[in-house]
Backbone as CSV, one residue per row, in Angstrom:
resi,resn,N_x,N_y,N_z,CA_x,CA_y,CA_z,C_x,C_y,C_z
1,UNK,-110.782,-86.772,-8.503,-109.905,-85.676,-8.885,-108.628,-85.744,-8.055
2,UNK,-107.562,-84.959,-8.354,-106.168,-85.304,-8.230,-106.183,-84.000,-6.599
3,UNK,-105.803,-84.525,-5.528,-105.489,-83.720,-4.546,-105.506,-82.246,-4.701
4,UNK,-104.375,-82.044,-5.879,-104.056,-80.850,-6.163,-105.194,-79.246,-6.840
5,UNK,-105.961,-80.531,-6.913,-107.617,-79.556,-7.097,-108.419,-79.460,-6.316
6,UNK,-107.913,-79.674,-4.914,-108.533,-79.110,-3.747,-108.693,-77.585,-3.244
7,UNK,-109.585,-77.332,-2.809,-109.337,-76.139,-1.851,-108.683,-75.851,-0.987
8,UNK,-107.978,-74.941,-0.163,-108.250,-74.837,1.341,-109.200,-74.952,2.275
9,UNK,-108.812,-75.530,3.085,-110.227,-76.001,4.349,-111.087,-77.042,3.784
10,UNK,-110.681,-77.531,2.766,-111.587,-78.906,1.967,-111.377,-79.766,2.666
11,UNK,-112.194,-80.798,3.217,-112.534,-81.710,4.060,-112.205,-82.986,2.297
12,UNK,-111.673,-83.776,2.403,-111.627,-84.722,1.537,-111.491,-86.292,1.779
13,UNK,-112.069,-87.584,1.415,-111.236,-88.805,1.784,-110.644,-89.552,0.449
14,UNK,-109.644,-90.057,1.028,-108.760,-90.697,-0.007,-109.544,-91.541,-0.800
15,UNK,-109.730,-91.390,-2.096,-110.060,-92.153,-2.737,-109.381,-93.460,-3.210
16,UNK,-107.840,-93.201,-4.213,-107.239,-94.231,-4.405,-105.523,-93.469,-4.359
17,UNK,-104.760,-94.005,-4.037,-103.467,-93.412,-4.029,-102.626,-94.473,-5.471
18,UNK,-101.220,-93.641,-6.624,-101.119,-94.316,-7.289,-99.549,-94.019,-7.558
19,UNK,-99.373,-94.077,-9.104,-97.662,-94.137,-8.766,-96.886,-95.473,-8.714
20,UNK,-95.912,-95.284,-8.557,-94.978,-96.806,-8.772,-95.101,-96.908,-7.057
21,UNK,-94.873,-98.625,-7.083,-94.927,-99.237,-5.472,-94.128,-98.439,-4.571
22,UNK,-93.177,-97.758,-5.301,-91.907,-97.473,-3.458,-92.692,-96.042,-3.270
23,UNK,-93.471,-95.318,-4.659,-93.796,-93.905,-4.088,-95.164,-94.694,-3.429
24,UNK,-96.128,-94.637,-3.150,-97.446,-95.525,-3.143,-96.814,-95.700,-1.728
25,UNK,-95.800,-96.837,-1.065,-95.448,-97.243,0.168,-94.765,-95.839,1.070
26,UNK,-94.171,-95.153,0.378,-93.664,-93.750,1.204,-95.135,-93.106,1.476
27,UNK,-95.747,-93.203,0.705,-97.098,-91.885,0.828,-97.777,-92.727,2.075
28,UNK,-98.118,-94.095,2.199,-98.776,-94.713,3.075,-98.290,-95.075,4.738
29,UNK,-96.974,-94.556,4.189,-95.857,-94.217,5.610,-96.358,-92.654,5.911
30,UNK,-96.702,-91.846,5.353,-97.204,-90.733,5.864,-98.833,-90.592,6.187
31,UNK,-99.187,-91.716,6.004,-100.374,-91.596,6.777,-102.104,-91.402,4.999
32,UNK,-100.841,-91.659,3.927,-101.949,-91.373,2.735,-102.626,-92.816,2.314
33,UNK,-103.230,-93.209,2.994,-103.802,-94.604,2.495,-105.835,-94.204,2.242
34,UNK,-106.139,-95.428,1.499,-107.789,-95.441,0.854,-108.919,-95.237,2.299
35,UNK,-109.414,-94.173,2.426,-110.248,-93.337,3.095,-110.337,-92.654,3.977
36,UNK,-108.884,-92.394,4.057,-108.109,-91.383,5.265,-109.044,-90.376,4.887
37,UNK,-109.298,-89.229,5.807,-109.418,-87.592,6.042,-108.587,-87.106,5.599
38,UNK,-108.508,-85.859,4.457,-107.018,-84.846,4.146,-107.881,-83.987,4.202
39,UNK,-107.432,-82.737,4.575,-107.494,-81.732,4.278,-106.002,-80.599,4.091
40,UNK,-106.200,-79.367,2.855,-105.363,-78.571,2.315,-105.480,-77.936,3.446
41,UNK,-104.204,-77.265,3.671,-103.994,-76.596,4.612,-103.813,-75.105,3.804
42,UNK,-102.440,-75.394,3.109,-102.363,-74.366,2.276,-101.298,-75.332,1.094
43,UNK,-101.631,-74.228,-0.047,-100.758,-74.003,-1.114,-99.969,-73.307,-1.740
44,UNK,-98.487,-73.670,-2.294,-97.713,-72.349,-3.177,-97.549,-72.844,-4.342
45,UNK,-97.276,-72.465,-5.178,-97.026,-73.148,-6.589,-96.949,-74.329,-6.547
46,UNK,-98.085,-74.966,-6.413,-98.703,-76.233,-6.268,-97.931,-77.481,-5.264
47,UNK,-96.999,-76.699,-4.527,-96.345,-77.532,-3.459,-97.864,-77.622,-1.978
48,UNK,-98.021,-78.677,-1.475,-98.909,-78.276,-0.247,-98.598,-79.087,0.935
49,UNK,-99.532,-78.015,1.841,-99.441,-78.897,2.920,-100.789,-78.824,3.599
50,UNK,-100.542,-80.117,4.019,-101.935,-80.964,4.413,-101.968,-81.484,5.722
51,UNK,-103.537,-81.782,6.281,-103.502,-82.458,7.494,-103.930,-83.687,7.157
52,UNK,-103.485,-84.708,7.835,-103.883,-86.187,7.596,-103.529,-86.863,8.732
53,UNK,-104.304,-87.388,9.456,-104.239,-88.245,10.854,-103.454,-87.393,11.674
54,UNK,-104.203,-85.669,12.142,-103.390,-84.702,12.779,-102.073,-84.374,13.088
55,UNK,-101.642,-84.684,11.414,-100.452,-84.212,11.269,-100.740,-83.407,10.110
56,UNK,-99.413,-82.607,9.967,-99.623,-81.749,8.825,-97.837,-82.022,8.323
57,UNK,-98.469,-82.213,7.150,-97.289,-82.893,5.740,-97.171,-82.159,4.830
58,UNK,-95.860,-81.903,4.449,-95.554,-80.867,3.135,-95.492,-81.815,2.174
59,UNK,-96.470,-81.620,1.122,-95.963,-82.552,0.109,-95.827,-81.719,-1.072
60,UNK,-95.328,-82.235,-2.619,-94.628,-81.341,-3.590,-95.777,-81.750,-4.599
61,UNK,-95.746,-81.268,-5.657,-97.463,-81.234,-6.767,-97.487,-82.653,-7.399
62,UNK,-95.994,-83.125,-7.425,-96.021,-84.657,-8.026,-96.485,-85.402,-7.315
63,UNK,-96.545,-85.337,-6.282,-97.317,-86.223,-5.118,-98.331,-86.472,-4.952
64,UNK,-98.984,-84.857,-4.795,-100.261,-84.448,-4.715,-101.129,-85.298,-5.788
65,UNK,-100.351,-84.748,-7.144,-100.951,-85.442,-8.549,-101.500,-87.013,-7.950
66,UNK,-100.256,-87.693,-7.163,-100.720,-89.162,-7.787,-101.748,-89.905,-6.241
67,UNK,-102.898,-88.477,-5.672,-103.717,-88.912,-4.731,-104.706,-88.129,-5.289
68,UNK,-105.568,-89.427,-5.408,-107.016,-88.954,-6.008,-107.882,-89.264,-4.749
69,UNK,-108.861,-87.787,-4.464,-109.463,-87.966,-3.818,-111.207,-87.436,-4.074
């Protein structure tokens, strides 16, 4: 399922990350690569932010969309 159908406080690991190569290489510069830890921190109209390798990242719903976890 697509990030964006997470909970808050959901413990999740990356399943597959997707998208064209330069988005795919930005997301993996933030730490979104195949079996990382995410968890939702919070959400607003489907913009979120997340923890991933104890950081916490704002990302926007198109993003979210293209990490299945």
């Amino acid at each position: 399922m697509p990030l964006t159908m997470s909970k808050p406080g959901e413990l999740n690991t990356i399943k597959k990350v997707g998208g064209k190569e330069e988005t795919r290489r930005f997301l993996e510069s933030l730490g979104f690569v195949v079996g990382s830890a995410v968890t939702v921190v919070s959400e607003n109209g489907g913009n979120m932010i997340v923890n991933i390798k104890d950081s916490r990242v704002a990302i926007g719903k198109d993003m979210a969309n293209k990490i299945m976890v």
